[in-house]
CHARMM internal coordinates of N, CA and C (Angstrom, degrees):
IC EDIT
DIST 1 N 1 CA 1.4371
DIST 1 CA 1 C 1.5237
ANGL 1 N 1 CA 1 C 108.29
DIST 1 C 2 N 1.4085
ANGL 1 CA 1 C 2 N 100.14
DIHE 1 N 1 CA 1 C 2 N 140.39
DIST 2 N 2 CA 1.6335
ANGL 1 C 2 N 2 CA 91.80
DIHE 1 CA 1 C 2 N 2 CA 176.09
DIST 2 CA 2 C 1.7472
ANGL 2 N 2 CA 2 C 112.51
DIHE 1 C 2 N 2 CA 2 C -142.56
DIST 2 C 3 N 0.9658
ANGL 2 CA 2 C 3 N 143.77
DIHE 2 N 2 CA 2 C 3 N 143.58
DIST 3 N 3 CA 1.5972
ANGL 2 C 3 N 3 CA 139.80
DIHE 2 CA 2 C 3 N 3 CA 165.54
DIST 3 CA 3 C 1.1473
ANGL 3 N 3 CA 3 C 124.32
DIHE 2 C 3 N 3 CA 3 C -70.12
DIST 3 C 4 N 1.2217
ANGL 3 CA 3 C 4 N 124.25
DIHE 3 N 3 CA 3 C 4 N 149.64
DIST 4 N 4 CA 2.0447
ANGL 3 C 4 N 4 CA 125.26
DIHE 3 CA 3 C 4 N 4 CA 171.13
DIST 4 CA 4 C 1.3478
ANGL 4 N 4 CA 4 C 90.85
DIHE 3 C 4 N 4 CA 4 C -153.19
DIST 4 C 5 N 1.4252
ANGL 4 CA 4 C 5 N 84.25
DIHE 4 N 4 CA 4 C 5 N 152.98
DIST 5 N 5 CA 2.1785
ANGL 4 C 5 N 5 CA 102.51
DIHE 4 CA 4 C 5 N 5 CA 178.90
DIST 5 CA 5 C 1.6211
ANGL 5 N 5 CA 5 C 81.17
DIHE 4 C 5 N 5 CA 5 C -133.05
DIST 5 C 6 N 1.5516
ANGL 5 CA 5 C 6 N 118.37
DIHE 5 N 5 CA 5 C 6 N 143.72
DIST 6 N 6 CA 1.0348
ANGL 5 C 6 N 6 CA 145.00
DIHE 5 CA 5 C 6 N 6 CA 103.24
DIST 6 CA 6 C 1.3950
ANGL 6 N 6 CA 6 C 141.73
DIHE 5 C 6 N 6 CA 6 C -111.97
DIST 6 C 7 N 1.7569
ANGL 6 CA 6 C 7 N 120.75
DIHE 6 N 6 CA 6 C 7 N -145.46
DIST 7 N 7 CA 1.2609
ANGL 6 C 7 N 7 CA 115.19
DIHE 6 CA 6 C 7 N 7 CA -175.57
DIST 7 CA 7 C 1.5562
ANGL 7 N 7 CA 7 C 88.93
DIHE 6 C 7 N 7 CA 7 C -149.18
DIST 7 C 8 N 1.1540
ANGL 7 CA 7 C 8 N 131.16
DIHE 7 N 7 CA 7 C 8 N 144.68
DIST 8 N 8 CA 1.6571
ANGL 7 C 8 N 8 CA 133.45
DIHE 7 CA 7 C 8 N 8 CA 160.43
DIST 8 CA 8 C 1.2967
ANGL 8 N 8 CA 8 C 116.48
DIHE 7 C 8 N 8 CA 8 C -89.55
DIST 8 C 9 N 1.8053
ANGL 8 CA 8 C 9 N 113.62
DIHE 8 N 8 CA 8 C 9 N 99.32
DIST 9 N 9 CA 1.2699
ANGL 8 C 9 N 9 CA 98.38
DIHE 8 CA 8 C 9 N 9 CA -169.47
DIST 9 CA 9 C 1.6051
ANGL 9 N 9 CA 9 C 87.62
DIHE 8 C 9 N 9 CA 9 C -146.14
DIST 9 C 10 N 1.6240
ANGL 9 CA 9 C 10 N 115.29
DIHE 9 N 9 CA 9 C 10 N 172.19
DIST 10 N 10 CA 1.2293
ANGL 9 C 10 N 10 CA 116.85
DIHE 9 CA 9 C 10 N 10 CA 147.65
DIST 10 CA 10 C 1.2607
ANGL 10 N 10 CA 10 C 145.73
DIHE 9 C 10 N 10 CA 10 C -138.09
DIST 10 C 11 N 1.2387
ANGL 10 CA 10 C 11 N 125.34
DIHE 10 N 10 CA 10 C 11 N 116.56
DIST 11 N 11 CA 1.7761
ANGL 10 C 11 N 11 CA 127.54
DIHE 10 CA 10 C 11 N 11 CA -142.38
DIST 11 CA 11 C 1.8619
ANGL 11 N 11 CA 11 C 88.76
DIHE 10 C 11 N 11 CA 11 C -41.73
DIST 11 C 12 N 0.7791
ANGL 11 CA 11 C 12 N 124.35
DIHE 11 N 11 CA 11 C 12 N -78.82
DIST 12 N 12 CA 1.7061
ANGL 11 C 12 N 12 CA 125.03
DIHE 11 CA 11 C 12 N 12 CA -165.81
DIST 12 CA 12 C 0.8802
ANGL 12 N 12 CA 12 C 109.04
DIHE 11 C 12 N 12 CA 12 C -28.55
DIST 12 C 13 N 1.5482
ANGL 12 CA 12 C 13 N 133.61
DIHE 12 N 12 CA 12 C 13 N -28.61
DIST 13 N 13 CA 1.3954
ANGL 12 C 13 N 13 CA 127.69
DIHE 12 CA 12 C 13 N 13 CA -151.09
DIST 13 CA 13 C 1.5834
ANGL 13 N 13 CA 13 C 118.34
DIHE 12 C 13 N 13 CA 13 C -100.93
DIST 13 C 14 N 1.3034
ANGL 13 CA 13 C 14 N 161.67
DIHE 13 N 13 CA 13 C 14 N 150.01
DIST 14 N 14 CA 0.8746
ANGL 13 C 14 N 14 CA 138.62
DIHE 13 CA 13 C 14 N 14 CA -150.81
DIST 14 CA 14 C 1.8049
ANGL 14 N 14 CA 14 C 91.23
DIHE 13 C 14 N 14 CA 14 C -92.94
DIST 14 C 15 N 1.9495
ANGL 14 CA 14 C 15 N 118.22
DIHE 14 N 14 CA 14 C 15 N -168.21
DIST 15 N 15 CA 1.4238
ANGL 14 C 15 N 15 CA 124.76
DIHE 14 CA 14 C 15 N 15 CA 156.52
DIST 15 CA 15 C 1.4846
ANGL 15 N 15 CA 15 C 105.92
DIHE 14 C 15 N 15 CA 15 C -54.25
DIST 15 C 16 N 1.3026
ANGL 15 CA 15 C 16 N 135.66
DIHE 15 N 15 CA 15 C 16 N -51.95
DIST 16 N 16 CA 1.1658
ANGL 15 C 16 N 16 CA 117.38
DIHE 15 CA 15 C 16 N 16 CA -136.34
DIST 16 CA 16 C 1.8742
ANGL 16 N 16 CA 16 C 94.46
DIHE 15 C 16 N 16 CA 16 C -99.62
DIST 16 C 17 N 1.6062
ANGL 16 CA 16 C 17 N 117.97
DIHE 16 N 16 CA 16 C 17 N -15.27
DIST 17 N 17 CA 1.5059
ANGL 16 C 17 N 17 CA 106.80
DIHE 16 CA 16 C 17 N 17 CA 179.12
DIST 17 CA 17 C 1.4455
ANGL 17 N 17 CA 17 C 102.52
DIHE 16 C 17 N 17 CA 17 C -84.68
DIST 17 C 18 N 1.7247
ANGL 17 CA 17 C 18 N 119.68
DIHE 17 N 17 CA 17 C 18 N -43.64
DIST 18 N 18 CA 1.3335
ANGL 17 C 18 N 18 CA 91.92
DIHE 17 CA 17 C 18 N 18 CA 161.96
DIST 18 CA 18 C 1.4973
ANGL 18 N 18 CA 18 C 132.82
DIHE 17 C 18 N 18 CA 18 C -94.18
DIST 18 C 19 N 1.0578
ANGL 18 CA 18 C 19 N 122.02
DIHE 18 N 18 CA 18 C 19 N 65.30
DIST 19 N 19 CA 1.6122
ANGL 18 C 19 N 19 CA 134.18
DIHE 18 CA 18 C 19 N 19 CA 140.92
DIST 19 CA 19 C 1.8868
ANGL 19 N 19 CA 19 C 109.61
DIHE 18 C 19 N 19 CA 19 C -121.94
DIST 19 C 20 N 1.4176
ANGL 19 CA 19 C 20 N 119.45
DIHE 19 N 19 CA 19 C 20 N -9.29
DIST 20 N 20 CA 1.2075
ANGL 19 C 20 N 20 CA 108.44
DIHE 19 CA 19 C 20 N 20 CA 146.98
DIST 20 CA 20 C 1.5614
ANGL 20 N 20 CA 20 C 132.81
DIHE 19 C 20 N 20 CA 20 C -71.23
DIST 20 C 21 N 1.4523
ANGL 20 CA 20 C 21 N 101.56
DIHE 20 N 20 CA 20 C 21 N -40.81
DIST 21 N 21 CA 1.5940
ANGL 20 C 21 N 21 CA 121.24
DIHE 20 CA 20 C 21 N 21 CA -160.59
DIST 21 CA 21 C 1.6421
ANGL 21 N 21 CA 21 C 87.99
DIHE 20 C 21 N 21 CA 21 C -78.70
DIST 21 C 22 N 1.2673
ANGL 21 CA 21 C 22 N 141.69
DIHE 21 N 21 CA 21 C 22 N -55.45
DIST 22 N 22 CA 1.6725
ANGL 21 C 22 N 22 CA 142.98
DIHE 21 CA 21 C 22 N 22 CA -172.35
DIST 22 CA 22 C 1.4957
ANGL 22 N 22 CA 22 C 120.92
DIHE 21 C 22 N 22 CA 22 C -117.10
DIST 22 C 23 N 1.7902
ANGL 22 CA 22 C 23 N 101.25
DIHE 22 N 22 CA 22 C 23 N 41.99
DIST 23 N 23 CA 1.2566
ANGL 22 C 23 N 23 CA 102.30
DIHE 22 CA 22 C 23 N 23 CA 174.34
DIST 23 CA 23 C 1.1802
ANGL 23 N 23 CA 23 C 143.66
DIHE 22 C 23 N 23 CA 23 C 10.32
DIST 23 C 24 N 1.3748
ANGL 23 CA 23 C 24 N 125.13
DIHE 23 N 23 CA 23 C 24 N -111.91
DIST 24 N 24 CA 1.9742
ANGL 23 C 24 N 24 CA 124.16
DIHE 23 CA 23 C 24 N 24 CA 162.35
DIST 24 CA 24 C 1.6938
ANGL 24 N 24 CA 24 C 107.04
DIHE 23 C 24 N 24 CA 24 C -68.05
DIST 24 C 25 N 1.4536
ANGL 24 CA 24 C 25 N 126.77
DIHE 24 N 24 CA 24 C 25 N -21.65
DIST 25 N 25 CA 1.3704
ANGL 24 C 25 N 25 CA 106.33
DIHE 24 CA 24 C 25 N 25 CA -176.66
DIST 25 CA 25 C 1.5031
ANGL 25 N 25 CA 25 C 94.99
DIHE 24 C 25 N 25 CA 25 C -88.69
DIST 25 C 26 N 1.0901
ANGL 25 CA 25 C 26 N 143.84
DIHE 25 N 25 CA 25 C 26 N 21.95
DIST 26 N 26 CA 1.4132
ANGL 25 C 26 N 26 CA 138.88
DIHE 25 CA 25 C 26 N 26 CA 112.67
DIST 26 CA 26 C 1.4733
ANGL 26 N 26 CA 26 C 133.72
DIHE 25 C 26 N 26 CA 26 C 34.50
DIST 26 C 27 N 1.4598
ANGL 26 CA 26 C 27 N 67.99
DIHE 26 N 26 CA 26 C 27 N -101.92
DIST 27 N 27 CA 1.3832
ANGL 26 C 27 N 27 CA 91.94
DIHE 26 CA 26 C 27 N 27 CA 172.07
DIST 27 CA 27 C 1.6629
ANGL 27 N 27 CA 27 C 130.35
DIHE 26 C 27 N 27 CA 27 C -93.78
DIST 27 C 28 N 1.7476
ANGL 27 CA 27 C 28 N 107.52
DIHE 27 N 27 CA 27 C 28 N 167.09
DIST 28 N 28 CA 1.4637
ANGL 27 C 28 N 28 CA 84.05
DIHE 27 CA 27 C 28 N 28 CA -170.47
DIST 28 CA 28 C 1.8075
ANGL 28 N 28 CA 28 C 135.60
DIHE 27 C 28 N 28 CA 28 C -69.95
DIST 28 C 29 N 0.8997
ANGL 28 CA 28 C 29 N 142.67
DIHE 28 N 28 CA 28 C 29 N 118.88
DIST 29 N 29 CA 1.3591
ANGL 28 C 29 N 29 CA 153.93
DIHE 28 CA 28 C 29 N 29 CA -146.11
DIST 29 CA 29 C 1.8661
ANGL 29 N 29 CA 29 C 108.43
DIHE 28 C 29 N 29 CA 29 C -129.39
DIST 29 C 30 N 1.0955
ANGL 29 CA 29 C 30 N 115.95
DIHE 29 N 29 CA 29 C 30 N 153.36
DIST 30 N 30 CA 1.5040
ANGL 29 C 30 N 30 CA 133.77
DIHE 29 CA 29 C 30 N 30 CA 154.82
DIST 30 CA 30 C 1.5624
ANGL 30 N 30 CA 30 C 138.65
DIHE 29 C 30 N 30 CA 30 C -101.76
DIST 30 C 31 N 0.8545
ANGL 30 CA 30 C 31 N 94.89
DIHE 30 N 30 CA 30 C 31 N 124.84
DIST 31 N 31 CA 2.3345
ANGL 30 C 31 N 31 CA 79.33
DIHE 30 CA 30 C 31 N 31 CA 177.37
DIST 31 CA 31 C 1.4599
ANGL 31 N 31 CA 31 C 101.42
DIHE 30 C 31 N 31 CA 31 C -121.57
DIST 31 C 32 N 1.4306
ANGL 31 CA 31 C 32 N 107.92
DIHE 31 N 31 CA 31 C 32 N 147.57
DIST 32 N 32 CA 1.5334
ANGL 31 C 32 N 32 CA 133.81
DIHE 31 CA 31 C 32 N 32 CA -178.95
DIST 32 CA 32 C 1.8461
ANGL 32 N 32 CA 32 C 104.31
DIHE 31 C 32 N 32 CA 32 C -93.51
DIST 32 C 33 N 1.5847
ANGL 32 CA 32 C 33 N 118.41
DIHE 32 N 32 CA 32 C 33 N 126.96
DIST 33 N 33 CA 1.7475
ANGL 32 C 33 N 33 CA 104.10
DIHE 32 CA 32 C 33 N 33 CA -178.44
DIST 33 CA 33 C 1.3768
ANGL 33 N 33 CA 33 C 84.88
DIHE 32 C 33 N 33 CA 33 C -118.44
DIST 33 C 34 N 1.2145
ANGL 33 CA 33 C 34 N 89.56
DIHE 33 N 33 CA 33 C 34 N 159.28
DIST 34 N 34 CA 1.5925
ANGL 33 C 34 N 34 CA 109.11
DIHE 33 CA 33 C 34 N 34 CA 155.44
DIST 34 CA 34 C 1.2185
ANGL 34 N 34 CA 34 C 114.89
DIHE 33 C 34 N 34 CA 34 C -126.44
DIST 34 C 35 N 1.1186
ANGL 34 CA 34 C 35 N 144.88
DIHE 34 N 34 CA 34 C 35 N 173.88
DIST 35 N 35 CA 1.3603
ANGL 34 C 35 N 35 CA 150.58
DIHE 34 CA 34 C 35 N 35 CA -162.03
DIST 35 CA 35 C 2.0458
ANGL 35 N 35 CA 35 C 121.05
DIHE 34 C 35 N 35 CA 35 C -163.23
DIST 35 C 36 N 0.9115
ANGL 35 CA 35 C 36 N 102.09
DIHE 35 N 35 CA 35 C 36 N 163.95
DIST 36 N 36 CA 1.8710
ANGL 35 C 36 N 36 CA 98.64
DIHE 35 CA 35 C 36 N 36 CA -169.94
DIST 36 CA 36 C 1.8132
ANGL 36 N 36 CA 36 C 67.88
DIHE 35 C 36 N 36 CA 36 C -126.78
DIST 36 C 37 N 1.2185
ANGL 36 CA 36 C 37 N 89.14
DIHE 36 N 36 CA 36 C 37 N 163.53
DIST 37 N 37 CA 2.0517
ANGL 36 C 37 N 37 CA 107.12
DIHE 36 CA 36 C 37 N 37 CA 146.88
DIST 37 CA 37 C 1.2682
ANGL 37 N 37 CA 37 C 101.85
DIHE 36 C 37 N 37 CA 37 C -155.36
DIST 37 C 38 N 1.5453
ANGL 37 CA 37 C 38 N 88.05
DIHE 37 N 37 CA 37 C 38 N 138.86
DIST 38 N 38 CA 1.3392
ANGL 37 C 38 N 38 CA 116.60
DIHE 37 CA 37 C 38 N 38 CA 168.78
DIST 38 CA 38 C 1.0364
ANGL 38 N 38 CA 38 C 114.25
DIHE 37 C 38 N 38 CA 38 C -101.40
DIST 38 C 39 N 1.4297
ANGL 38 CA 38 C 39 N 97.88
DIHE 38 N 38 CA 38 C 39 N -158.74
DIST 39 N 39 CA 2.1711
ANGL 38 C 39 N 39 CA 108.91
DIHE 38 CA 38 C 39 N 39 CA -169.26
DIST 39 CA 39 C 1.8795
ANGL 39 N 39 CA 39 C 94.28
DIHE 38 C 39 N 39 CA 39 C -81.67
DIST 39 C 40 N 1.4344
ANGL 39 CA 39 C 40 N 123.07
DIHE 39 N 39 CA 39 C 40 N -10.16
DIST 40 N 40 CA 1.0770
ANGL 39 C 40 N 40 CA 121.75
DIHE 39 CA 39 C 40 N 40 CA -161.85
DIST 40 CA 40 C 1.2982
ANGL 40 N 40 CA 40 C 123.53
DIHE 39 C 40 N 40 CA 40 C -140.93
DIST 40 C 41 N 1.4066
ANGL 40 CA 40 C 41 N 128.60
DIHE 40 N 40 CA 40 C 41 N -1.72
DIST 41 N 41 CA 1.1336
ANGL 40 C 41 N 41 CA 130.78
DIHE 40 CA 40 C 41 N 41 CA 170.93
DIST 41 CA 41 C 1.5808
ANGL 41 N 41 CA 41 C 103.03
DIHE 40 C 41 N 41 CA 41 C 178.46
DIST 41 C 42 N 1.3525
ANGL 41 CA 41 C 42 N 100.96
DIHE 41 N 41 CA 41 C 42 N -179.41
DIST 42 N 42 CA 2.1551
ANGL 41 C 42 N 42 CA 92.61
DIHE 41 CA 41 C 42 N 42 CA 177.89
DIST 42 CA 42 C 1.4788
ANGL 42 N 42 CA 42 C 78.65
DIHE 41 C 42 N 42 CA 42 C -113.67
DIST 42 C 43 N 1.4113
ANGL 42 CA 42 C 43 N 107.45
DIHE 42 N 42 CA 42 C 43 N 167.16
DIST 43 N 43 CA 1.5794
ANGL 42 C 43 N 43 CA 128.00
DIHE 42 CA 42 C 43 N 43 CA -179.75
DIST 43 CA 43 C 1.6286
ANGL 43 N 43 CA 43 C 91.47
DIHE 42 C 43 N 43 CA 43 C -121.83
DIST 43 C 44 N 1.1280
ANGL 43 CA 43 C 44 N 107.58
DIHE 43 N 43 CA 43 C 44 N 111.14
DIST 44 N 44 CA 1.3533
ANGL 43 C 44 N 44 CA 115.33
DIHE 43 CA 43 C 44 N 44 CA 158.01
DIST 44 CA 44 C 1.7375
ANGL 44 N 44 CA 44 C 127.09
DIHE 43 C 44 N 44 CA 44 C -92.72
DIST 44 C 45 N 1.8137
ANGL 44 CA 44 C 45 N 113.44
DIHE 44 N 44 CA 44 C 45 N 147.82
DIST 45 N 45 CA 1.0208
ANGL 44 C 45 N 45 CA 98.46
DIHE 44 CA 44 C 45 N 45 CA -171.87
DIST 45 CA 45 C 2.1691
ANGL 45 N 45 CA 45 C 100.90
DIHE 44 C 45 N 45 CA 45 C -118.88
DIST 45 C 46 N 1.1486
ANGL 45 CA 45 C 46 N 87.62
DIHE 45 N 45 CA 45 C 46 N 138.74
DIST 46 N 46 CA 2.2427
ANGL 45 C 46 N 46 CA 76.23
DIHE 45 CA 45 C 46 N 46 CA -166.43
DIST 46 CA 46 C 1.5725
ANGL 46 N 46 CA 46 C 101.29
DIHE 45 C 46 N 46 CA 46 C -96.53
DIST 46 C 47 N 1.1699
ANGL 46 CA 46 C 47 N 106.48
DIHE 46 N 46 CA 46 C 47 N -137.17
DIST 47 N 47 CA 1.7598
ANGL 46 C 47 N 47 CA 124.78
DIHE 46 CA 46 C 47 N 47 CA -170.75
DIST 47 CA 47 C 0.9709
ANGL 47 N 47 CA 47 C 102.16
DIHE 46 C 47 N 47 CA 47 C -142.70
DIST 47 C 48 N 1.3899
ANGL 47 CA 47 C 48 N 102.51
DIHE 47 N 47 CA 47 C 48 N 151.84
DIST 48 N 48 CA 2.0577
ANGL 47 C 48 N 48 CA 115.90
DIHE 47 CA 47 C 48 N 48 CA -138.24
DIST 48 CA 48 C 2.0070
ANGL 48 N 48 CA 48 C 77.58
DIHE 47 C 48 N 48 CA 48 C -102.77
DIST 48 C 49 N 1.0283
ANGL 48 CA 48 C 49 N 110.90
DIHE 48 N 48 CA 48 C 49 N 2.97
DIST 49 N 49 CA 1.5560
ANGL 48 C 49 N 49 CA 85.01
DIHE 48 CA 48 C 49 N 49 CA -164.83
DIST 49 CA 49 C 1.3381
ANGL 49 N 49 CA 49 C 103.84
DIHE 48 C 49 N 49 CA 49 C -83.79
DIST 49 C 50 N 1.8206
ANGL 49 CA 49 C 50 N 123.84
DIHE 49 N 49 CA 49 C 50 N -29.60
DIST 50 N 50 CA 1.2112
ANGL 49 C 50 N 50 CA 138.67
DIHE 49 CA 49 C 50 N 50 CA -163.61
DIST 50 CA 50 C 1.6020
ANGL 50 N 50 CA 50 C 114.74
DIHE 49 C 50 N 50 CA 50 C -141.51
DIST 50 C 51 N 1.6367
ANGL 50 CA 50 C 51 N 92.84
DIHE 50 N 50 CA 50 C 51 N 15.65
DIST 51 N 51 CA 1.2861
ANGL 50 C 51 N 51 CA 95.33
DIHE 50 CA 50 C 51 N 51 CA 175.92
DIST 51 CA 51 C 1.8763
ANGL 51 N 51 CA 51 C 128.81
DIHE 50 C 51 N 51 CA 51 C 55.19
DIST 51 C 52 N 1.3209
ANGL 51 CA 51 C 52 N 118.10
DIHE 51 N 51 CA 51 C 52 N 8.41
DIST 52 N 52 CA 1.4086
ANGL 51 C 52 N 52 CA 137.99
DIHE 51 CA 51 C 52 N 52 CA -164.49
DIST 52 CA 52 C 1.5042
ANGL 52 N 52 CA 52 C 88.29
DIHE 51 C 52 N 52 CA 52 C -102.81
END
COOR INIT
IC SEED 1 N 1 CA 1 C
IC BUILD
């Protein structure tokens, strides 16, 4: 298991298009993964908010 913080944003874009364009992932936030491994890769599972 491992943690990551970002923010969904985009330098070009002003505050107010990106807090339209990435709603609550917005702002700055963290997600918790977990992962399986196999013989061939790990399967990770992300957060439904940003799909990460």
């Amino acid at each position: 298991m491992f943690d990551s913080g970002h923010r969904g944003e985009h330098k070009s874009l002003t505050d107010a298009e990106n807090k339209k364009l990435f709603g609550p992932c917005n702002q700055k936030h963290g997600h918790n993964y977990k992962g399986e491994k196999t013989d061939k890769k790990i399967l990770g599972y992300g957060h439904p908010c940003c799909g990460n």
